[in-house]
TIRO-2110 file (N, C-alpha, C; in Angstrom, 1 decimal):
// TIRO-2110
17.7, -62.5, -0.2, N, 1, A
16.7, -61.5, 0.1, CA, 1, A
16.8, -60.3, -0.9, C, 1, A
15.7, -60.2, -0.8, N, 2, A
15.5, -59.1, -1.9, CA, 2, A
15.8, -57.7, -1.3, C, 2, A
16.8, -56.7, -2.1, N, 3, A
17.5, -55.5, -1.2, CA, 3, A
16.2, -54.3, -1.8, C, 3, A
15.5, -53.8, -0.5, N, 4, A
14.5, -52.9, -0.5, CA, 4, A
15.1, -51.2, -1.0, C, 4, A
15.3, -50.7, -1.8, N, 5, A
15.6, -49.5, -1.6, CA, 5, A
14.7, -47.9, -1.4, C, 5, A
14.6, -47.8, 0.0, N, 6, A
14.2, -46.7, 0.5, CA, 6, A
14.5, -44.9, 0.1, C, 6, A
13.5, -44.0, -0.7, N, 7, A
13.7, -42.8, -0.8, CA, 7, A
13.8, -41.8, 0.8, C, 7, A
15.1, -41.5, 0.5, N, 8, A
14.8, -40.3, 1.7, CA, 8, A
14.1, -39.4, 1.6, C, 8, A
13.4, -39.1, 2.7, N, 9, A
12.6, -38.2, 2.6, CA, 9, A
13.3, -36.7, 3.0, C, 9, A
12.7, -35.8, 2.7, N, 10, A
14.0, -34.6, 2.6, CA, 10, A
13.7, -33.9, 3.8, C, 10, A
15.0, -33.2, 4.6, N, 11, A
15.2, -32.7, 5.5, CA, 11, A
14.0, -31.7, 5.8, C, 11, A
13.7, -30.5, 6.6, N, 12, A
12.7, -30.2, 6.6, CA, 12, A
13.1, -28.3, 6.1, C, 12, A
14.3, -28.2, 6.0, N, 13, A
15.2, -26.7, 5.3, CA, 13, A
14.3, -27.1, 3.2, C, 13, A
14.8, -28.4, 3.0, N, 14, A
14.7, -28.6, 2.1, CA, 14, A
12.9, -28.6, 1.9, C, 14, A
11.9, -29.4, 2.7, N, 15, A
10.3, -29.1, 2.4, CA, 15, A
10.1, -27.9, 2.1, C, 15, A
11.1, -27.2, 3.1, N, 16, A
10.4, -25.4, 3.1, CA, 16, A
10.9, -25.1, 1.6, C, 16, A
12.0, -25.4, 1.5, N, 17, A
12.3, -24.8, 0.2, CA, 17, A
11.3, -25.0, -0.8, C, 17, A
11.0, -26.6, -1.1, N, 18, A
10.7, -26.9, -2.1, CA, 18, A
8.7, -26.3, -2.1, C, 18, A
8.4, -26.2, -0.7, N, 19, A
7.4, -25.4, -0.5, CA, 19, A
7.0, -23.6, -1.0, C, 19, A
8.5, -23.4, -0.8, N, 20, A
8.3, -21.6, -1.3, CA, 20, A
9.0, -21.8, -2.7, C, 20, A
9.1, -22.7, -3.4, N, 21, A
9.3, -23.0, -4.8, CA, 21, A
7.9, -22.8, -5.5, C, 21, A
7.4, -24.1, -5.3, N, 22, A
5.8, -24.2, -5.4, CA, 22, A
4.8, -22.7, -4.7, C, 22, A
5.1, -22.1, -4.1, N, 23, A
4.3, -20.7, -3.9, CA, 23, A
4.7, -19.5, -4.9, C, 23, A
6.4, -19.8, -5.3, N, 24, A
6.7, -19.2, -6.4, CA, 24, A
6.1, -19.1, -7.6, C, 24, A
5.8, -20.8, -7.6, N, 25, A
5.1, -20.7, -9.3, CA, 25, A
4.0, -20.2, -9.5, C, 25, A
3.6, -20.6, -8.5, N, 26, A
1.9, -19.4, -8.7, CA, 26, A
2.0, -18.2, -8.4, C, 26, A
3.1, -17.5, -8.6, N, 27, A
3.2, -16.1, -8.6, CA, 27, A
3.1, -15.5, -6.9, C, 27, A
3.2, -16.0, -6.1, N, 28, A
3.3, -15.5, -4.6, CA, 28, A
3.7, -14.5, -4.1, C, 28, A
3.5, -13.2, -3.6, N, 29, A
4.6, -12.2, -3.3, CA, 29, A
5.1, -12.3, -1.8, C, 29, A
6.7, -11.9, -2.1, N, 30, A
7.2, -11.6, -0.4, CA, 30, A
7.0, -13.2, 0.5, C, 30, A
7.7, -14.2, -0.4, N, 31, A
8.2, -15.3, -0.1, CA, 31, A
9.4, -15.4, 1.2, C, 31, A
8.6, -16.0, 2.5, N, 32, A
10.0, -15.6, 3.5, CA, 32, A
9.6, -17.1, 4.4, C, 32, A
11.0, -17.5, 4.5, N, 33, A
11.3, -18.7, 5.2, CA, 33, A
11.6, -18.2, 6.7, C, 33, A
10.9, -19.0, 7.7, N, 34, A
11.4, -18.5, 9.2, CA, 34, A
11.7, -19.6, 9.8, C, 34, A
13.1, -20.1, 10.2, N, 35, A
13.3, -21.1, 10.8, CA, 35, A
12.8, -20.9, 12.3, C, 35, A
12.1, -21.8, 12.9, N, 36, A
11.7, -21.5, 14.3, CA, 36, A
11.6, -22.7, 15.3, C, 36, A
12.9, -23.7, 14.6, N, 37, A
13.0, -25.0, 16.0, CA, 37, A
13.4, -24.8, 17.0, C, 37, A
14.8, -23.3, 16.8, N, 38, A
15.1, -23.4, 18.0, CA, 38, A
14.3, -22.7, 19.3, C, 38, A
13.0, -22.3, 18.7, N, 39, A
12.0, -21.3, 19.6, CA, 39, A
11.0, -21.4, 19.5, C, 39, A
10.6, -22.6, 19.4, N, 40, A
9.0, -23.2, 19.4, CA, 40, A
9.3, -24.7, 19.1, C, 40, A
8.3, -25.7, 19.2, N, 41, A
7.9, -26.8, 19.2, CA, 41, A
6.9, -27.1, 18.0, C, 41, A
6.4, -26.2, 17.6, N, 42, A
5.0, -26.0, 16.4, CA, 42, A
5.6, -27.0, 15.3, C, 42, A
7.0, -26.5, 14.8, N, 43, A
7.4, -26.6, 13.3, CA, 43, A
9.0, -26.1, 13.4, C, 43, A
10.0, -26.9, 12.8, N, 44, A
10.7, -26.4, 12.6, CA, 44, A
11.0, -25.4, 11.1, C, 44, A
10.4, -25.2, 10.7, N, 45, A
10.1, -23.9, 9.5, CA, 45, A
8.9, -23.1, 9.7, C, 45, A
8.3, -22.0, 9.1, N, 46, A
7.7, -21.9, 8.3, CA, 46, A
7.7, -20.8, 7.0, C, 46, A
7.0, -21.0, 6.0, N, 47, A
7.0, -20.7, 5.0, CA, 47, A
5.9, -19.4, 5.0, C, 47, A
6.1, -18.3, 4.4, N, 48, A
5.1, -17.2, 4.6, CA, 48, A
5.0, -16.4, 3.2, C, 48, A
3.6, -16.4, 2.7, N, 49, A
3.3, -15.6, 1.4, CA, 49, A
2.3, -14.8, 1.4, C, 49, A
2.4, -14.3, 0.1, N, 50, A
0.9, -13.0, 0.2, CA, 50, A
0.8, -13.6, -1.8, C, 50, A
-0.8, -13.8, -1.7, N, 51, A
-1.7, -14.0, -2.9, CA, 51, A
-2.4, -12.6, -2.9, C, 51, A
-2.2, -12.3, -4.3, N, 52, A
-3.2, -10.5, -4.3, CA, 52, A
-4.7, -11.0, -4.2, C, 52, A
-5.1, -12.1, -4.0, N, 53, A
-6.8, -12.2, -4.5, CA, 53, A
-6.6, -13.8, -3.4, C, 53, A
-7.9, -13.6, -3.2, N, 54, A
-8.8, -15.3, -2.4, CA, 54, A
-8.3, -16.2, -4.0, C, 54, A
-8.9, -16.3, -5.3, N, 55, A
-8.2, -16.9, -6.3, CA, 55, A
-7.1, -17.6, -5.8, C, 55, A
-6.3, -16.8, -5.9, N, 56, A
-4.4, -17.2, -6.2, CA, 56, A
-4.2, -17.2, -4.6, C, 56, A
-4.8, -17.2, -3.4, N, 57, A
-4.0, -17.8, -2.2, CA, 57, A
-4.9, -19.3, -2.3, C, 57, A
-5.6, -19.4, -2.9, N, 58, A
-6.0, -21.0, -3.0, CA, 58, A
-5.3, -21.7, -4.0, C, 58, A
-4.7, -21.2, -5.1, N, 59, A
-4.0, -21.6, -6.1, CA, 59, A
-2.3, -22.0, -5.3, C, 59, A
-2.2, -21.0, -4.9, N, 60, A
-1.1, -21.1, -4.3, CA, 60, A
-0.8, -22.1, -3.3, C, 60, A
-1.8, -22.7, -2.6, N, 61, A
-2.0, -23.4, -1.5, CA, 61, A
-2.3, -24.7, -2.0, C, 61, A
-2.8, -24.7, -3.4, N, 62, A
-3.2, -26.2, -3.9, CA, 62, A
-1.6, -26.5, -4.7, C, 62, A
-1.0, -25.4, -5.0, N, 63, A
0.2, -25.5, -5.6, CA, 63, A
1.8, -26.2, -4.7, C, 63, A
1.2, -25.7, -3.4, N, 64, A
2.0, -26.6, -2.3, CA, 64, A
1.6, -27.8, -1.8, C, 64, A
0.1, -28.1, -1.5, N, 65, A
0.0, -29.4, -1.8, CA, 65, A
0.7, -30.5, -2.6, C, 65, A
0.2, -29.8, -3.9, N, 66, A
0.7, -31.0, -5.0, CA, 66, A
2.4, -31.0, -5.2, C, 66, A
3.0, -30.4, -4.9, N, 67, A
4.7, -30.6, -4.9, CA, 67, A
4.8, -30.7, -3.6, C, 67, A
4.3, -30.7, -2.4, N, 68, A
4.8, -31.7, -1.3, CA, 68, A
4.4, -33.1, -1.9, C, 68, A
3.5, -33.4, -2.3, N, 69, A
2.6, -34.7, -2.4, CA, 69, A
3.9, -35.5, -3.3, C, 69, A
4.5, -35.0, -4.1, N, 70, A
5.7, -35.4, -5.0, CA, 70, A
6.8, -36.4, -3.9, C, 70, A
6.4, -36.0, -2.9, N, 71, A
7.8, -36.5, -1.7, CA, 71, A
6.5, -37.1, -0.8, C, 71, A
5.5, -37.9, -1.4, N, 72, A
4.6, -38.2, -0.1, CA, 72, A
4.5, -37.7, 0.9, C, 72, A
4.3, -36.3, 0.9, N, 73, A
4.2, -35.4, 2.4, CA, 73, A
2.5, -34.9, 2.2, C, 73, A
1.7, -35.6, 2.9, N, 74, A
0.5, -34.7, 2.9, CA, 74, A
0.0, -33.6, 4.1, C, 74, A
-0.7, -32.9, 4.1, N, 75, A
-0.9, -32.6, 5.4, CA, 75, A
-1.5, -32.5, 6.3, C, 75, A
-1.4, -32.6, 7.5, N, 76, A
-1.8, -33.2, 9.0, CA, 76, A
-3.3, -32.2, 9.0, C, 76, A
-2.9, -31.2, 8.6, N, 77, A
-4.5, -30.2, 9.0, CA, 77, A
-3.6, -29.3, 7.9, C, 77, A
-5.3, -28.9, 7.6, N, 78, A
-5.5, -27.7, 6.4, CA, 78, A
-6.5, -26.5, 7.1, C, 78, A
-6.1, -25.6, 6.9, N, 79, A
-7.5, -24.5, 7.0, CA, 79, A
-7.6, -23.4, 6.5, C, 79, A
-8.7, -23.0, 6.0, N, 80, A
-9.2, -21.3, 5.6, CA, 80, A
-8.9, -21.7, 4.1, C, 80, A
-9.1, -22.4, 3.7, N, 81, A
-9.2, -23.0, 2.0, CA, 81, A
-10.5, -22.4, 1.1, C, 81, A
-11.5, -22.7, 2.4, N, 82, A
-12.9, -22.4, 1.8, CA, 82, A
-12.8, -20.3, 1.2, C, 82, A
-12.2, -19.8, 2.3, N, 83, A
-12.4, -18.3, 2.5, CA, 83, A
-11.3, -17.9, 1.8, C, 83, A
-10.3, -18.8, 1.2, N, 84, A
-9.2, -17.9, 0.8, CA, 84, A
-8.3, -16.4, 1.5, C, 84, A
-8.8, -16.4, 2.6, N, 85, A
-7.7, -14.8, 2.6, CA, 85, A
-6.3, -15.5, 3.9, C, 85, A
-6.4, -16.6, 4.4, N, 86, A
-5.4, -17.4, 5.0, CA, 86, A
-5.7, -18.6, 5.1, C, 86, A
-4.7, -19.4, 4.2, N, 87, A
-5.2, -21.1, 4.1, CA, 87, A
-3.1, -21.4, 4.8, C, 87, A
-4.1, -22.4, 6.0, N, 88, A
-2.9, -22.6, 6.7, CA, 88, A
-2.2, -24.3, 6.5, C, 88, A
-1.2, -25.1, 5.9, N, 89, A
-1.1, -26.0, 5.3, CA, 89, A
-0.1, -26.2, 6.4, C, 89, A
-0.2, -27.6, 7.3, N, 90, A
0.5, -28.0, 8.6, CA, 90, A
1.0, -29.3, 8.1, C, 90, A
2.5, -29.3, 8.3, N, 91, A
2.8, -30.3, 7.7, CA, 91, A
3.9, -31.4, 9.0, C, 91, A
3.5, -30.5, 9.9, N, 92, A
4.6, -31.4, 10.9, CA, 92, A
5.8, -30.3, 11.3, C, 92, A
6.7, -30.4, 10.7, N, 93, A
8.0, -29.9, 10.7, CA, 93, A
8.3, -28.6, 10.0, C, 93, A
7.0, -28.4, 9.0, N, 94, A
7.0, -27.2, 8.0, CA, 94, A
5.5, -26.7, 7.9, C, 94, A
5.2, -25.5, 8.5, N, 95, A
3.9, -24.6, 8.2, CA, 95, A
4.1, -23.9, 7.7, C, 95, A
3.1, -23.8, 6.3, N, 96, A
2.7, -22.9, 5.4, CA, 96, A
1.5, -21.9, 5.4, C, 96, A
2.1, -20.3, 5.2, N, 97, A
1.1, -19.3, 5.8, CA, 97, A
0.6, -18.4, 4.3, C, 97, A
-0.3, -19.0, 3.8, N, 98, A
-0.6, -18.1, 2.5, CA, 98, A
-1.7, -17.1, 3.2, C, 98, A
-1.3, -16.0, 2.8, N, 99, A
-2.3, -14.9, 3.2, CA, 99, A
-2.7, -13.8, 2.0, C, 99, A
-3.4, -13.3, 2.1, N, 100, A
-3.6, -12.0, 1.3, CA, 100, A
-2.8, -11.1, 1.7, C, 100, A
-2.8, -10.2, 1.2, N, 101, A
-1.7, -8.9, 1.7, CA, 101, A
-2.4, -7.9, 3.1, C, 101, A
-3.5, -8.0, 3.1, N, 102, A
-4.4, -7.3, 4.1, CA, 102, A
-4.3, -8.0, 5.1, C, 102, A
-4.6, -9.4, 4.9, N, 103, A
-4.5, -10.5, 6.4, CA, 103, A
-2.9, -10.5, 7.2, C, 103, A
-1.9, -10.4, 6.2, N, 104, A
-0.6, -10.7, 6.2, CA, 104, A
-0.3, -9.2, 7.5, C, 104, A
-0.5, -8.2, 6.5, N, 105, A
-0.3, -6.9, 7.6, CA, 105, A
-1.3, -7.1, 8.8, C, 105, A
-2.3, -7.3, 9.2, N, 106, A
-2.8, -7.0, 10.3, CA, 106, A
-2.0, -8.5, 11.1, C, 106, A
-1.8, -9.6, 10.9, N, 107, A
-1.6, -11.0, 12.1, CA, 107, A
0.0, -10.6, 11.9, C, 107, A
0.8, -9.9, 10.9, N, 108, A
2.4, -9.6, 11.3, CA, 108, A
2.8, -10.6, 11.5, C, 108, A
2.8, -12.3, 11.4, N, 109, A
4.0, -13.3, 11.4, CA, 109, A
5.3, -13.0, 11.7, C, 109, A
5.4, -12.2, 10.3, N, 110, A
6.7, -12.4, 10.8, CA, 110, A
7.2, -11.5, 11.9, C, 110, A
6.8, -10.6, 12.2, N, 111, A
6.9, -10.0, 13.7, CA, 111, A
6.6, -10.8, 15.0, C, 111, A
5.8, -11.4, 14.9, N, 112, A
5.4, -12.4, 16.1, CA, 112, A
6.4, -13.4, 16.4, C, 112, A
7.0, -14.0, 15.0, N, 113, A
8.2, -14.8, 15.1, CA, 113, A
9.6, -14.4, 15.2, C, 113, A
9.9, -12.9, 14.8, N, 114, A
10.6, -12.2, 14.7, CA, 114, A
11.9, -12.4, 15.8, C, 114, A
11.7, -13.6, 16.4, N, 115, A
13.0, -14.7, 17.5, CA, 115, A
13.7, -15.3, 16.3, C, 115, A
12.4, -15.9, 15.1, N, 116, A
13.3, -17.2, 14.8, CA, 116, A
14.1, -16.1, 13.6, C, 116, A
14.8, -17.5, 12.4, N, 117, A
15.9, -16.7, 11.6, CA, 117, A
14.9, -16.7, 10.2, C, 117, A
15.0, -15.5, 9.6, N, 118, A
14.5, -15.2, 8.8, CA, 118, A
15.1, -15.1, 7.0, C, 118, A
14.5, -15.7, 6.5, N, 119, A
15.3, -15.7, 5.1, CA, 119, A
14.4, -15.5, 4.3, C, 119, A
14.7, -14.3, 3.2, N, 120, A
13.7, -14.2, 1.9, CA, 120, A
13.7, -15.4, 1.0, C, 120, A
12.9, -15.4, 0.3, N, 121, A
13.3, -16.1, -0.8, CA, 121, A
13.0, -15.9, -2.2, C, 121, A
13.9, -15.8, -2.7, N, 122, A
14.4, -14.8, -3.9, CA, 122, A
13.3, -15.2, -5.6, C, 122, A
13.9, -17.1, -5.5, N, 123, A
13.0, -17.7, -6.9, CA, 123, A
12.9, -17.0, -8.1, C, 123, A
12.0, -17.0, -9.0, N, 124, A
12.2, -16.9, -10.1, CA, 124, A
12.3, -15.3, -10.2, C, 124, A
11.9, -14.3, -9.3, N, 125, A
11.8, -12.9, -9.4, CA, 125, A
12.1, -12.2, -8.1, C, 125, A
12.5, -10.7, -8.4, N, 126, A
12.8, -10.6, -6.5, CA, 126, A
11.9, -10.4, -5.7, C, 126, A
11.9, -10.5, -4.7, N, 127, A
10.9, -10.6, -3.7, CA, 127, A
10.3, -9.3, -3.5, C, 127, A
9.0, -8.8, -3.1, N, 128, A
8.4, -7.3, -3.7, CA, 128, A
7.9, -7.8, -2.4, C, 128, A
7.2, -6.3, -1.7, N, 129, A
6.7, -6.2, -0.5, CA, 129, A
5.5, -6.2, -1.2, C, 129, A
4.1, -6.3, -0.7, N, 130, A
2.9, -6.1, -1.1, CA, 130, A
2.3, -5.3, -0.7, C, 130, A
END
């Protein structure tokens, strides 16, 4: 028999990661990981950014696509792509919140989640409030 060898698919600490990598490259501000398995059922992560422009939160959002897509992860529902000021990228175990900086301050995430554990994420530059 022929021996099949299976890629693991990566944990879901690690999607997030490699998700706020990919928000990094396109220049994302105020990159913040919120673990929230042990206080919701939604996702165990999510991922939260601010794009200064409708532009660059769709850049940003096509930028996480295509490096999940790297690890065959597509995702389950997408929305607010068309309008750019929050494109929401559902991946199961990991949601991704690209927002504008305006959207970001009035829906407060991470206050709402402000249970689960919160982690910046630092990447190629430090993290800047918007």
């Amino acid at each position: 028999m022929a021996e099949v060898l299976v890629k693991a698919l990566p944990d879901s600490k690690a999607l997030a990661l490699q998700a706020a990598e990919a928000c990094d490259d396109r220049k994302a501000v105020d990159i913040c990981l919120i673990r929230v398995d042990e206080v919701s059922s939604l996702a165990d992560w999510f991922v939260i950014c601010s794009g200064l422009s409708d532009v660059q939160v769709r850049a940003i959002a096509r930028s996480v696509e295509d490096s999940l897509e790297t690890v065959q992860r597509l995702p389950l529902r997408r929305e607010g792509q068309r309008e750019g000021r929050w494109v929401l990228l559902d991946y199961g175990e990991l949601i991704v919140h690209v927002l504008t900086p305006s959207e970001r301050t009035y829906y407060d995430l991470e206050a709402f989640w402000g249970h689960g554990q919160h982690e910046r994420y630092l990447g190629s530059s430090p993290a800047q409030n918007p």
